[in-house]
Structures are given as structure tokens and as C-alpha cells.
C-alpha positions in Angstrom: 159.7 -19.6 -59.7 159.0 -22.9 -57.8 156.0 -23.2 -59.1 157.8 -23.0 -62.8 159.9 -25.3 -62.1 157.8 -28.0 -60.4 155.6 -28.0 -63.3 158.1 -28.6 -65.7 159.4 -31.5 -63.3 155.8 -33.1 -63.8 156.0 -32.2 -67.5 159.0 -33.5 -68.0 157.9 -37.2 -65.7 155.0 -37.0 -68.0 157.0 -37.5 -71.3 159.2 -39.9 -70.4 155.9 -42.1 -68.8 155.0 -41.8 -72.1 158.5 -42.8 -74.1 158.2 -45.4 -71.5 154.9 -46.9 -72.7 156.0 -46.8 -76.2 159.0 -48.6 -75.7 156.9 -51.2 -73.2 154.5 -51.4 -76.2 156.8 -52.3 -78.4 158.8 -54.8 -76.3 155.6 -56.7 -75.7 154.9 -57.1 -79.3 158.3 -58.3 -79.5 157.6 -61.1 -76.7 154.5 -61.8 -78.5 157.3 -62.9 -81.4 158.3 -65.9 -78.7 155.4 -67.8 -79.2 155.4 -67.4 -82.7 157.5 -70.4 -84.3 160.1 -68.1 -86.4 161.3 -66.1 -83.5 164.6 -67.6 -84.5 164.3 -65.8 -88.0 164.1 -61.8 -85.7 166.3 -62.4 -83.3 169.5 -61.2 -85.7 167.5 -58.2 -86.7 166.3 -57.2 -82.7 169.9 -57.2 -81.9 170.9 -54.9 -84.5 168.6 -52.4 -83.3 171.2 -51.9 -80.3 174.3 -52.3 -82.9 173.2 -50.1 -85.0 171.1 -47.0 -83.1 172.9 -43.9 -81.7 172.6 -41.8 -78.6 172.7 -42.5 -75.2 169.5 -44.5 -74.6 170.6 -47.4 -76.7 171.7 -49.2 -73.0 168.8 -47.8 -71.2 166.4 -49.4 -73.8 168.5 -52.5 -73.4 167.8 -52.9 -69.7 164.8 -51.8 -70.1 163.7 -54.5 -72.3 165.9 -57.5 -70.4 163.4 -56.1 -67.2 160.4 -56.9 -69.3 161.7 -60.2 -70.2 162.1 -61.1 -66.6 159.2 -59.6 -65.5 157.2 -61.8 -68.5 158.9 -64.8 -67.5 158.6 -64.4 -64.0 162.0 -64.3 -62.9 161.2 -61.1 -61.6 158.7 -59.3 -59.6 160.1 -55.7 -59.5 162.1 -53.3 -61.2 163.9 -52.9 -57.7 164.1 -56.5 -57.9 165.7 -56.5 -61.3 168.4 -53.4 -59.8 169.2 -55.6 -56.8 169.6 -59.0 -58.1 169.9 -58.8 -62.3 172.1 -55.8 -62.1 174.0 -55.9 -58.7 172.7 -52.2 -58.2 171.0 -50.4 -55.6 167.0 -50.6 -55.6 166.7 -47.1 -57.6 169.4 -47.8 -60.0 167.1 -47.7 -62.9 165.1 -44.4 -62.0 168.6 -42.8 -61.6 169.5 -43.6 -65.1 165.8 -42.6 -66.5 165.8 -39.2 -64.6 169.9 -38.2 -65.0 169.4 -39.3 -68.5 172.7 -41.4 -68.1 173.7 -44.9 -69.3 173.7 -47.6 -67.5 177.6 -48.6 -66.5 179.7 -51.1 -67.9 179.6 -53.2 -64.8 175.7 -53.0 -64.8 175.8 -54.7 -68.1 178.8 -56.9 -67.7 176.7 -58.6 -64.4 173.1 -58.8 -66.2 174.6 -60.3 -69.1 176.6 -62.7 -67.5 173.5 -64.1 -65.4 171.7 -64.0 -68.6 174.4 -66.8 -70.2 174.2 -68.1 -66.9 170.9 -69.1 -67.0 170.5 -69.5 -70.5 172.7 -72.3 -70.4 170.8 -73.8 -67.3 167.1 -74.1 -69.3 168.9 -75.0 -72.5 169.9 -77.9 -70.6 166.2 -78.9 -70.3 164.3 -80.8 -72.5 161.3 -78.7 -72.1 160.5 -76.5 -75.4 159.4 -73.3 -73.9 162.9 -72.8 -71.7 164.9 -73.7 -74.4 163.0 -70.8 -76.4 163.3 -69.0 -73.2 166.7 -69.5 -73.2 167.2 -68.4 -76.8 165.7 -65.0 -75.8 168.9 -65.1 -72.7 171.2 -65.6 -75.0 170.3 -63.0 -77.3 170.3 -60.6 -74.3 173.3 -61.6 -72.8 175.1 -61.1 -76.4 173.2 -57.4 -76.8 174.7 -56.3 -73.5 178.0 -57.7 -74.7 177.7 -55.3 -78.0 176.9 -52.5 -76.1 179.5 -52.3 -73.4 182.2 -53.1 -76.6 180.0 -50.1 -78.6 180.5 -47.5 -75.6 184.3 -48.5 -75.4 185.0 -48.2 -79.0 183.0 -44.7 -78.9 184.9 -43.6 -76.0 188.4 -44.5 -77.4 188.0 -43.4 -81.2 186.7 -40.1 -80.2 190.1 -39.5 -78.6 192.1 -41.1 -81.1 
């Protein structure tokens, strides 16, 4: 019976490694759209993705991709750096989420997205090109947080109402 359920454990690890890839896949074709000179002209329609999608991982995915945009820019090192400092969390916050299959919490998103304005306003306040690009990409992910704690409330009071 152990044995059962331990392999099922790995099996299960195993799958989300991979949904993990995908979805890190993905994002770094999407940061590949950052050096490309329309960026501006996706950025509506990468947003929409989280407006739009149903199901619970639409706020993991979120964080998910705001850590890889750290991690690319180098405002972060780790994902326990990104839990600690981005998120206000403890270091395993993240794996938590991944492995309870649970989305991240209103406050979780309400502090990364305000650090993300936070900043973006900083490096928009530069003159040099690549921050203010860099802080388009904030911006956007400050706003996509934004959506997503307003899409869980509204899902949470209209299936009561």
C-alpha cells in the first residue's frame, strides 16, 4: 500500500514537472516577444489569457510567469526569493500552491502587483530603452494580478447571489 501510494506521489510530481516545462516554454517565447519591437501590439492579448481562462490555475500561472520575468530580468535569484520578497510569503509558498493545487491568495497578489507598479514607475522614470520596455512588461503584470484578484471576487460573490 505504501509502495502504491509513493509511486503515484512520483507520478503525480512527474506531470506537473512536465505542465511546468510547458508553461516555462511558453513564457520564454513570450519574453522573447520583449525584444521584438511590437511587444506593445501582444501585450492586450497576453492579458486576456488570464481574463478570459477558467479554473483554478489561472493565478498560479500568473505567478508563475511574473517569477520568470524576475528571474529573466534579474531581480530575482530564487523562487524562494520571489515567495519571500515579491510575494511577502514564506520561502515554500509556491510549492504549497503547486502541490495543494490551490490559488494563490488575494494578499499574495495584491503585494506582488503593487511592487510590480512600484517599480514600473521607477524604470519608466529612466531614459534608458530597455527599462522603460522592462517596465511596460511590470505594468502589464501588476494590472493582470489586479484582474485576477477582481475575477476570484466576482466568482466568489455571483455564485452566491
Amino acid at each position: 500500500m505504501i509502495i502504491r501510494i509513493t509511486r503515484y506521489a512520483v507520478q503525480s510530481c512527474n506531470a506537473k514537472l512536465s505542465e511546468h516545462e510547458q508553461l516555462k516554454q511558453h513564457i520564454d517565447a513570450q519574453a522573447d516577444m520583449l525584444m521584438h519591437p511590437n511587444t506593445i501590439q501582444a501585450v492586450p492579448l497576453r492579458v486576456d489569457k488570464y481574463l478570459h481562462q477558467q479554473g483554478v490555475t489561472m493565478s498560479r500561472q500568473l505567478l508563475h510567469e511574473v517569477r520568470d520575468v524576475l528571474r529573466a530580468a534579474d531581480a530575482i535569484a530564487s523562487e524562494r526569493e520571489f515567495c519571500e520578497r515579491w510575494l511577502g510569503k514564506s520561502e515554500c509558498y509556491m510549492r504549497t500552491l503547486r502541490f495543494s493545487q490551490i490559488e494563490p491568495s488575494a494578499d499574495a497578489l495584491a503585494t506582488v502587483s503593487n511592487k510590480l507598479k512600484y517599480y514600473s514607475e521607477q524604470m519608466n522614470a529612466k531614459d534608458a530603452q530597455h527599462l522603460k520596455e522592462l517596465s511596460m512588461e511590470f505594468e502589464r503584470l501588476a494590472e493582470a494580478c489586479w484582474t485576477s484578484i477582481q475575477t476570484t471576487a466576482r466568482r466568489k460573490w455571483a455564485a452566491v447571489a
